[in-house]
C-alpha positions in Angstrom: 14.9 57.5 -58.1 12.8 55.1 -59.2 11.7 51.7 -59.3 14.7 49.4 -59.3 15.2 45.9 -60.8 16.7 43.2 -58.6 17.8 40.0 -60.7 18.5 36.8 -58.9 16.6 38.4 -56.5 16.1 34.7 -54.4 20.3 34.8 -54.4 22.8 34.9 -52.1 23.3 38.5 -52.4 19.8 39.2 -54.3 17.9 38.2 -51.6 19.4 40.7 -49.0 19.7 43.8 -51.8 15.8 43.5 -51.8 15.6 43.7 -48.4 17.8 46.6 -47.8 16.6 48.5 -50.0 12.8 47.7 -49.2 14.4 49.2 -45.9 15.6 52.1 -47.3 11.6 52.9 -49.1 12.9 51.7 -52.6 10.4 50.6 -54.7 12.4 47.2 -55.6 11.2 44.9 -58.6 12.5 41.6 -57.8 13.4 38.8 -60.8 14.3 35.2 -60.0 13.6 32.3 -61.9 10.6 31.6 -60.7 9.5 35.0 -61.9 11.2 35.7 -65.3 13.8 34.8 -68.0 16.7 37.1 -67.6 17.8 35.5 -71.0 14.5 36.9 -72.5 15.0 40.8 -72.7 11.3 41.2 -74.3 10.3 39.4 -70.6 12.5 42.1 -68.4 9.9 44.2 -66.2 11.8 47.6 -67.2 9.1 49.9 -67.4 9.7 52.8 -64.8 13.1 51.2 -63.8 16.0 53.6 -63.4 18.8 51.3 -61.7 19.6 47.6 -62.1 21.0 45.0 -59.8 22.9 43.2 -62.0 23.4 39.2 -60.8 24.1 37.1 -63.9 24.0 33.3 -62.7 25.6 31.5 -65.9 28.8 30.1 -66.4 28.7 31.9 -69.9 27.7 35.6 -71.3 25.6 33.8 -74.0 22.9 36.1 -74.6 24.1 39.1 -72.2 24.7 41.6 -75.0 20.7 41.4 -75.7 19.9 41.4 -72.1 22.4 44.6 -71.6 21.3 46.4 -73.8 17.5 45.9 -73.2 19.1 47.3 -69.4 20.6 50.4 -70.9 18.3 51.2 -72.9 15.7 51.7 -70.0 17.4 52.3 -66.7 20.3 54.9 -66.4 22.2 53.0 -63.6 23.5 49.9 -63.8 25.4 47.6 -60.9 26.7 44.4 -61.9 28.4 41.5 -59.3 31.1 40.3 -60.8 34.0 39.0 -58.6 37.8 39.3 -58.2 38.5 36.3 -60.5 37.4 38.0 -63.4 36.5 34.8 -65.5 35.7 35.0 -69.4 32.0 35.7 -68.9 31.9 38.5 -66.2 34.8 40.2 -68.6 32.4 40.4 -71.4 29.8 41.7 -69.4 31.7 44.0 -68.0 32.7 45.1 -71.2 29.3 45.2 -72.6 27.9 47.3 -69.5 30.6 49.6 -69.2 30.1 50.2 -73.2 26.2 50.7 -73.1 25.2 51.7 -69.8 25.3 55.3 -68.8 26.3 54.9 -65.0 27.6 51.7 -64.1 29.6 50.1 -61.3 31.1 46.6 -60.7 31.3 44.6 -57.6 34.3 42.4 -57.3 33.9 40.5 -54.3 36.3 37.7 -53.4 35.5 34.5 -51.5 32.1 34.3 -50.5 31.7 33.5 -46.8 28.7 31.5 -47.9 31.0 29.2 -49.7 31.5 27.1 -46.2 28.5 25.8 -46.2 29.6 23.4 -49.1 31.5 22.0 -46.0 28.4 21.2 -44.2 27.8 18.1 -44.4 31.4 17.0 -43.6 31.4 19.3 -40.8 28.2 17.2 -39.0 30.7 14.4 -39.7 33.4 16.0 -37.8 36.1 16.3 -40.7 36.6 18.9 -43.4 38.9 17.6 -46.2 40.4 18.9 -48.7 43.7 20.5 -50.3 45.9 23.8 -48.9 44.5 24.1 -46.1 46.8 27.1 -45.0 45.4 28.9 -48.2 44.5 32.2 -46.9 41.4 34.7 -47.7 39.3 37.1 -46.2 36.0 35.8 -46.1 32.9 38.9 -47.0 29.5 38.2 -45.6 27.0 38.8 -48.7 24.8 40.6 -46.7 28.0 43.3 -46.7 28.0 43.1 -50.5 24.4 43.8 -50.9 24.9 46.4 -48.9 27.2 48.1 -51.1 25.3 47.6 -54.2 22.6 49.3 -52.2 24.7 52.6 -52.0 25.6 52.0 -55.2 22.4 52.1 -56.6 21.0 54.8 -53.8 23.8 57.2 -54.0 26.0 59.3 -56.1 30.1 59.2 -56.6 30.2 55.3 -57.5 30.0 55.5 -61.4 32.6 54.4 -63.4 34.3 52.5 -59.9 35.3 48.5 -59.8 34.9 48.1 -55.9 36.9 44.9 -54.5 34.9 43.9 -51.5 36.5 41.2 -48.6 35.7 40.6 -45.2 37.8 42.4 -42.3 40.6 38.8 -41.8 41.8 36.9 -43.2 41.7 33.1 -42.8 43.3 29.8 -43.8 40.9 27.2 -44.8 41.9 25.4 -42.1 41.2 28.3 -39.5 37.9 28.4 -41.2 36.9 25.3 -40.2 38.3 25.8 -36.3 35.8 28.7 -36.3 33.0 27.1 -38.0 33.2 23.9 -35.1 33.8 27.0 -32.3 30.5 28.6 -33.5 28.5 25.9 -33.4 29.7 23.5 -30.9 30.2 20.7 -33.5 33.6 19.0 -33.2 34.7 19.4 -36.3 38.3 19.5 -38.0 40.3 20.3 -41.3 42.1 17.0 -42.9 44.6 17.3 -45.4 44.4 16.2 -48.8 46.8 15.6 -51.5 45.4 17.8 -54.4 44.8 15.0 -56.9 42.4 13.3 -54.0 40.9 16.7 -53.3 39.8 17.0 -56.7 37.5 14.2 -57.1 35.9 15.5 -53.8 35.0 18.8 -55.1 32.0 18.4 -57.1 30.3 16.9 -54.4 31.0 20.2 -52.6 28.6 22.1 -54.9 32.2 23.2 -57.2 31.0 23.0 -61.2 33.5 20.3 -62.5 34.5 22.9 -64.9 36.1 24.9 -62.5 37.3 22.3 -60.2 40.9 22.7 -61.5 40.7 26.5 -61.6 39.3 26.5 -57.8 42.9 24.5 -57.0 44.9 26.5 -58.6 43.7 29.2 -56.6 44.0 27.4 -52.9 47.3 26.7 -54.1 48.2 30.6 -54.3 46.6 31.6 -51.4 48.6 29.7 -49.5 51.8 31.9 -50.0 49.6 34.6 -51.1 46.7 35.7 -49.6 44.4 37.9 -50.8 44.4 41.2 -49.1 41.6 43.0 -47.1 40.0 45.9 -48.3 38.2 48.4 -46.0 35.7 48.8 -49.1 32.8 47.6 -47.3 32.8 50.1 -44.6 34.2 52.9 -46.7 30.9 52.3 -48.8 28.4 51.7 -46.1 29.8 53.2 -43.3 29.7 50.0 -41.3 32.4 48.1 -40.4 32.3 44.8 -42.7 31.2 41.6 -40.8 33.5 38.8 -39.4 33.8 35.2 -40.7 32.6 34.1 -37.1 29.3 36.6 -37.1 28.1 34.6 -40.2 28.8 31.6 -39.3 26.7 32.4 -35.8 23.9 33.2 -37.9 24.0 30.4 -40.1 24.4 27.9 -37.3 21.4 26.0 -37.8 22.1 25.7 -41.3 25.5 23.7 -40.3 23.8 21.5 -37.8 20.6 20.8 -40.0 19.9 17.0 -41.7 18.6 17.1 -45.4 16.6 14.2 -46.4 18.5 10.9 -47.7 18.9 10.8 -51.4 17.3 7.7 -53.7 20.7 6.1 -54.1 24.2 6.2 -52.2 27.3 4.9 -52.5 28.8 1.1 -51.2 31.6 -1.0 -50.7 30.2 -4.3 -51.7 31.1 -8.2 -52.8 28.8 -10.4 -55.1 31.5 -13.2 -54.3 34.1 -14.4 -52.2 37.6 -13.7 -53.0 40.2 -11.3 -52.9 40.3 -7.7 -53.1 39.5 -7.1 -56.5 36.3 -8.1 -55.8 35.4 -5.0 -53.6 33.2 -2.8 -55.6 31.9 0.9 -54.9 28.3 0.9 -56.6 25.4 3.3 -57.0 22.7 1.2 -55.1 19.4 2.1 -53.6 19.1 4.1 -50.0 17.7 1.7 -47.3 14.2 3.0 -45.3 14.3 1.8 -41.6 11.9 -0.7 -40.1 10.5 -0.5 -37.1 12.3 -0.1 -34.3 15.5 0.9 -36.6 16.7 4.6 -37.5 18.2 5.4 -40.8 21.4 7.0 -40.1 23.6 8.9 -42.4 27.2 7.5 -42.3 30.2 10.0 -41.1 32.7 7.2 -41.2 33.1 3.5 -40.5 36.7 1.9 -39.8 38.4 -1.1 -41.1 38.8 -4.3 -38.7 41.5 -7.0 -39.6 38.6 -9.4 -39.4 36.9 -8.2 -42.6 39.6 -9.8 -45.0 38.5 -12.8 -43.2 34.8 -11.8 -44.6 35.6 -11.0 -47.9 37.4 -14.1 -48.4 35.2 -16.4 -47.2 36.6 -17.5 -44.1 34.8 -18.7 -41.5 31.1 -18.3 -43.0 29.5 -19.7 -39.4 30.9 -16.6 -38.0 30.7 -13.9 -41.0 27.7 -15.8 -42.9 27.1 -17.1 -46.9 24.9 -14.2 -48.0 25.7 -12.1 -51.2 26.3 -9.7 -52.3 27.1 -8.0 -49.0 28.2 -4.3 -48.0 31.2 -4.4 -46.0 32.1 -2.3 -43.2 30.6 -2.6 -39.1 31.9 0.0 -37.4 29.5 3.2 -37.5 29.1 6.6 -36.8 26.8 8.9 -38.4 23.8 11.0 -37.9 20.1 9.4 -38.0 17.9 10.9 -40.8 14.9 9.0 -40.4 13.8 7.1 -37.9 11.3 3.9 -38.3 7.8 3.5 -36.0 8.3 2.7 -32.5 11.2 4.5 -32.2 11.4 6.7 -29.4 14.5 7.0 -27.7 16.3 8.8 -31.1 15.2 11.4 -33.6 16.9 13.0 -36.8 19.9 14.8 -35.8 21.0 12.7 -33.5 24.7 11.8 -33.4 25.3 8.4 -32.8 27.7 5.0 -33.3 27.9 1.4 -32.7 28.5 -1.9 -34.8 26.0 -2.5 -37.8 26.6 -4.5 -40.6 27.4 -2.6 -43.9 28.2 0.3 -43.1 31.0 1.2 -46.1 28.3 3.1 -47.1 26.5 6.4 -47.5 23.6 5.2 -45.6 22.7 2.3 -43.6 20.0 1.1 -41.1 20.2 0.1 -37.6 18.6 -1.0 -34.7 17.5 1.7 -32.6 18.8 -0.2 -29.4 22.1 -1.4 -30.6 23.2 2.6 -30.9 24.9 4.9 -28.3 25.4 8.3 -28.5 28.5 9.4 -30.1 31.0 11.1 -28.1 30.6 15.1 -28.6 34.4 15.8 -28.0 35.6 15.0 -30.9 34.4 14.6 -35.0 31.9 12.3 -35.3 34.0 10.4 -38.1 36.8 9.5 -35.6 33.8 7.5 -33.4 33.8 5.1 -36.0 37.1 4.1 -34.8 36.0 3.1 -31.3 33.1 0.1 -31.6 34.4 -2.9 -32.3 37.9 -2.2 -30.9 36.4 -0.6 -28.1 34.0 -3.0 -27.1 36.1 -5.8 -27.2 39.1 -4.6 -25.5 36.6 -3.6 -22.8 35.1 -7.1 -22.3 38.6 -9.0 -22.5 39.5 -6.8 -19.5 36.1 -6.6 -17.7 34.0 -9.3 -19.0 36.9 -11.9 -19.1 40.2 -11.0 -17.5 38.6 -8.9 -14.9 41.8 -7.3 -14.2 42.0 -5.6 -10.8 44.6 -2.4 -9.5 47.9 -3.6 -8.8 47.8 -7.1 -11.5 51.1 -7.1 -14.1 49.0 -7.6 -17.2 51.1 -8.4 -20.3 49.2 -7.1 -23.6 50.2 -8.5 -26.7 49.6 -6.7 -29.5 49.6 -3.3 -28.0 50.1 -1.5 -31.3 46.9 -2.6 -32.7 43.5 -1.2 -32.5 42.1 -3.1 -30.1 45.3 -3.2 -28.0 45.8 1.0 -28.1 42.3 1.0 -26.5 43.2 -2.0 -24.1 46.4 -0.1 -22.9 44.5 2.9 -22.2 41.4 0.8 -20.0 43.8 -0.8 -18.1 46.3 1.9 -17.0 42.6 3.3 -15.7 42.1 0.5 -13.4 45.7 0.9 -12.0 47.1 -2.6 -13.4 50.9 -2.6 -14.3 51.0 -3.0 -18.4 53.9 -4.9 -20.4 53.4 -4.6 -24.1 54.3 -5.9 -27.0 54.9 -3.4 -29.4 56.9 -3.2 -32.8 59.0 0.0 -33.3 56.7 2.1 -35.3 53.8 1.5 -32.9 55.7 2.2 -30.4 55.6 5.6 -29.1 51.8 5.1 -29.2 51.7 2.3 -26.8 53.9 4.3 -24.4 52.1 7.7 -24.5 48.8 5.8 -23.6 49.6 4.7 -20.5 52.3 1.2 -21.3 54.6 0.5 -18.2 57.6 -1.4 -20.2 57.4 -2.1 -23.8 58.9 -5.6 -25.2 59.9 -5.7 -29.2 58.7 -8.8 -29.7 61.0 -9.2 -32.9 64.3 -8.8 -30.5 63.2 -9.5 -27.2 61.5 -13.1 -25.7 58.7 -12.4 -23.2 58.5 -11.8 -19.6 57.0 -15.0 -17.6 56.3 -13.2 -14.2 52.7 -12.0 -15.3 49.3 -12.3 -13.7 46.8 -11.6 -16.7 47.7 -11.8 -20.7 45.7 -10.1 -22.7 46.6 -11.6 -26.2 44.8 -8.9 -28.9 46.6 -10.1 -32.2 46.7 -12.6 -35.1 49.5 -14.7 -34.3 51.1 -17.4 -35.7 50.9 -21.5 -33.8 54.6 -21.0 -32.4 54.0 -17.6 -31.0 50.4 -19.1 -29.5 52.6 -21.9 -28.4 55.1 -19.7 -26.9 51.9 -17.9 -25.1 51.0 -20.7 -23.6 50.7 -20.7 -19.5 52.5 -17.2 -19.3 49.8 -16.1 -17.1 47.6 -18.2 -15.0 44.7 -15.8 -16.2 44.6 -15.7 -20.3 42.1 -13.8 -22.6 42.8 -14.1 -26.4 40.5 -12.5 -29.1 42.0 -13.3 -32.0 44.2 -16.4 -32.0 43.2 -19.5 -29.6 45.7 -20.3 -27.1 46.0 -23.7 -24.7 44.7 -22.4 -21.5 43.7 -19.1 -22.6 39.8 -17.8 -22.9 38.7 -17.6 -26.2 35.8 -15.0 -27.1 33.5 -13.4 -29.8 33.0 -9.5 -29.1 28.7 -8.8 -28.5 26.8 -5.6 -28.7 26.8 -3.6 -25.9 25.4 0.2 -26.4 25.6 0.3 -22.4 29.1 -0.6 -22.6 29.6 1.9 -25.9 27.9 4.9 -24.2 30.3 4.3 -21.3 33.3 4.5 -23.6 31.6 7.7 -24.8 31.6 8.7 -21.8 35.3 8.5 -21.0 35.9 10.0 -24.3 34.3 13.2 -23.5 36.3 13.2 -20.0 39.3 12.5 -22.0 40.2 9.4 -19.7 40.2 7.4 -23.2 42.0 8.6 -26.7 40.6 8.2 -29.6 43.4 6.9 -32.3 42.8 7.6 -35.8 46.2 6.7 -37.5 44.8 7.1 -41.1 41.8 8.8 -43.0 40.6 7.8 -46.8 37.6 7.1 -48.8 35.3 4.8 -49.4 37.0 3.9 -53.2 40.5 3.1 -51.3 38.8 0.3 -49.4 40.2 -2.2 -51.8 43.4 -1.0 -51.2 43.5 -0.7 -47.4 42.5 -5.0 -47.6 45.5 -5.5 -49.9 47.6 -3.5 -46.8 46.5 -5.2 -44.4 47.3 -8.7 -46.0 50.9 -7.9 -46.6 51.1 -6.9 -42.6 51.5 -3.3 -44.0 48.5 -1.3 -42.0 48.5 -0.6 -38.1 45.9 1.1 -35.6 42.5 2.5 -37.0 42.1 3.3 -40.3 39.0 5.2 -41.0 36.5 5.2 -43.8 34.0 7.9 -45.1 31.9 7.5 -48.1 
């Protein structure tokens, strides 16, 4: 045979048809777009060519009958990748080949397994979202389906054959994901999505927003029918077809790696103070780090109770005057860039802590004020843990100093400071009473609560030795607090008697928590997920008492 054309040849597939059949002592002509126009059939290198690999990358056959028949009219093989979905443009061109061409065969692959890596960067965050997650499909390595185009275009018996190619399993999105954070040791889980908030996410997973509808509609099939396997690929090759986890081993490093920051990103921002409406997600510039600070990619930050009071203007010798502001201080990301003098972190680096606007795509931090982020679980549900964290940590160590054996009565249990609180003081052995409305609950109790209290039916118990008081409360209640305990801590509300403190950076403190969330001493509680343009709603929640736990936040 001849010398044989490759085009895409830089491709997912291209790229490994050149190679195999350099292998096999072909002499291979190789086209990308770097090289040639495959829409200019005058430019086509066909002299001496005899077969044609076939990879039309255009959403449209606009200008493939020229280009087709330039092919046939020079080379006497021709294999074209098509796929399984058949769209509008790969019929024509299969019409038009299998009209001209005097040999020709079509490759019908199905789901790509390359197609996970769209998912990359929310794997480094730790959560995959998205719609029908039990969709099913067999996921084929396209190193197996260059392989068969090379027999294809090597050997005989393939004419006139439309070979449907899939990987040996098949696997719910879902599962794909489980796999993807087994493989590579990322923590990394599968969130679902109504399909209506799926959609908008799917463009920035690489899907043309042509297609983003079409894409759904097939999830939404898979799911009560999957796609069957094939045993194409080894029937062709003679090689059993690669697993979903053998590509994903070899594209490790492709999961795990940081690109660059972009110009601009997406923030939550105010230009005054007011209500919610004012919240606005705008297109501003990326931030560089100074020195001493790291720029670090945001996974997720978390909404704190205390940021209504920030938006609204309360309390500006606490949350400061300056406008406009991003919102958002919980953290946890990967750093990016780092600035001079920084030593102890480099790019790739998971980390979290508090920093000031971070309902964002980016933000910068001080190198010192970051810990790194627990590996146990996905780096978006850290940004649940700093501010909550830290300060039930220092009411019970810093302030209360509760010892093994104390009754310590919790108030506001159901919160996200007080889920953490009930946790760190069951480790130290104290005896908790919490405060707990029904729907919070069962949480309180399966972290570690002795006795729960409604505190809509039932008065308080007097008998205490510490109170830990972790909510907003109104002046009766605080009045009602009052001289319960002879030791108080309150971090919210003051009470007569009762210390009164503002929550400090600690990353010794946060690495510790890290620590005992890797042990799985402490639980991370993430009781809702959504994106960066539901902030504004999550703030109206939380006015009308209608939001409990840690709600996270990922741009």
């Amino acid at each position: 045979m001849g010398r044989i054309l490759v085009t895409g040849a830089t491709g997912t597939v291209g790229r490994h048809a050149v190679a195999l059949l350099r292998r096999e002592g072909a002499e291979v002509v190789a086209l990308s777009s770097s090289t040639g126009d495959l829409r200019d059939p005058g430019s086509l290198p066909l002299d001496g060519v005899s077969a044609v690999l076939l990879v039309w990358p255009f959403a449209t056959a606009e200008g493939a009958r020229e280009v087709v028949a330039a092919i046939a009219g020079q080379a006497r093989r021709v294999v074209y990748l098509s796929s399984a979905a058949r769209r509008d443009h790969e019929r024509e061109i299969e019409r038009l080949i299998e009209g001209s061409a005097r040999e020709w065969t079509f490759l019908r692959p199905h789901a790509f397994a390359a197609n996970a890596l769209r998912w990359a960067r929310q794997v480094r965050a730790g959560v995959v979202r998205g719609a029908y997650g039990a969709a099913a499909m067999p996921p084929v390595h396209e190193r197996d389906i260059a392989a068969v185009a090379v027999r294809a275009l090597l050997d005989e018996g393939h004419h006139g054959a439309a070979l449907h190619l899939t990987g040996p399993e098949t696997i719910s999105q879902a599962d794909q994901v489980r796999i993807i954070s087994e493989a590579t040791g990322i923590p990394a889980r599968w969130e679902e999505l109504p399909p209506e908030r799926a959609r908008a996410g799917l463009p920035a997973e690489g899907w043309p927003a042509g297609v983003v509808d079409e894409v759904l509609r097939a999830q939404a099939g898979l799911v009560t029918e999957p796609v069957p396997v094939t045993s194409t690929v080894e029937e062709v090759t003679k090689v059993p077809a690669s697993t979903f986890r053998e590509w994903v081993a070899e594209h490790a490093d492709a999961f795990r790696d940081v690109p660059p920051a972009p110009p601009t990103m997406r923030a939550a921002r105010i230009h005054a103070f007011g209500d919610a409406s004012l919240i606005r997600e705008e297109e501003v510039d990326t931030p560089r780090p100074g020195p001493g600070e790291v720029l670090v990619e945001v996974a997720a930050t978390s909404f704190n109770p205390a940021e209504v009071g920030l938006r609204s203007g309360l309390l500006p010798e606490v949350f400061g005057t300056d406008l406009p502001r991003t919102l958002g201080w919980d953290v946890s990301g990967t750093v990016v860039e780092t600035g001079a003098g920084v030593t102890g972190l480099a790019p790739g680096d998971r980390v979290f802590g508090v920093v000031s606007g971070a309902a964002a795509g980016y933000v910068v931090a001080a190198a010192d004020l970051l810990a790194r982020a627990p590996r146990s679980i996905p780096l978006a549900d850290a940004a649940a843990v700093p501010v909550a964290g830290l300060t039930a940590w220092q009411a019970i160590h810093e302030h209360a100093r509760i010892t093994p054996g104390q009754r310590v009565l919790i108030n506001g249990a159901g919160g996200g400071i007080g889920l953490f609180a009930v946790r760190l003081v069951k480790l130290i052995g104290a005896h908790i009473t919490a405060t707990a409305s029904p729907r919070s609950a069962e949480a309180v109790r399966r972290l570690g609560a002795d006795v729960l209290v409604d505190y809509t039916a039932e008065p308080l118990p007097r008998d205490m030795d510490v109170l830990l008081n972790l909510a907003a409360i109104p002046g009766d209640t605080a009045a009602e607090l009052a001289g319960l305990a002879p030791a108080a801590v309150t971090v919210a509300t003051p009470i007569e008697g009762a210390t009164h403190f503002v929550t400090h950076d600690d990353p010794e403190q946060l690495a510790h928590l890290a620590t005992l969330i890797d042990e799985g001493a402490l639980v991370v509680e993430v009781a809702e997920s959504h994106p960066l343009s539901e902030l504004p709603e999550i703030h109206r929640r939380a006015e009308a008492g209608d939001t409990r736990g840690k709600i996270t936040i990922h741009p």
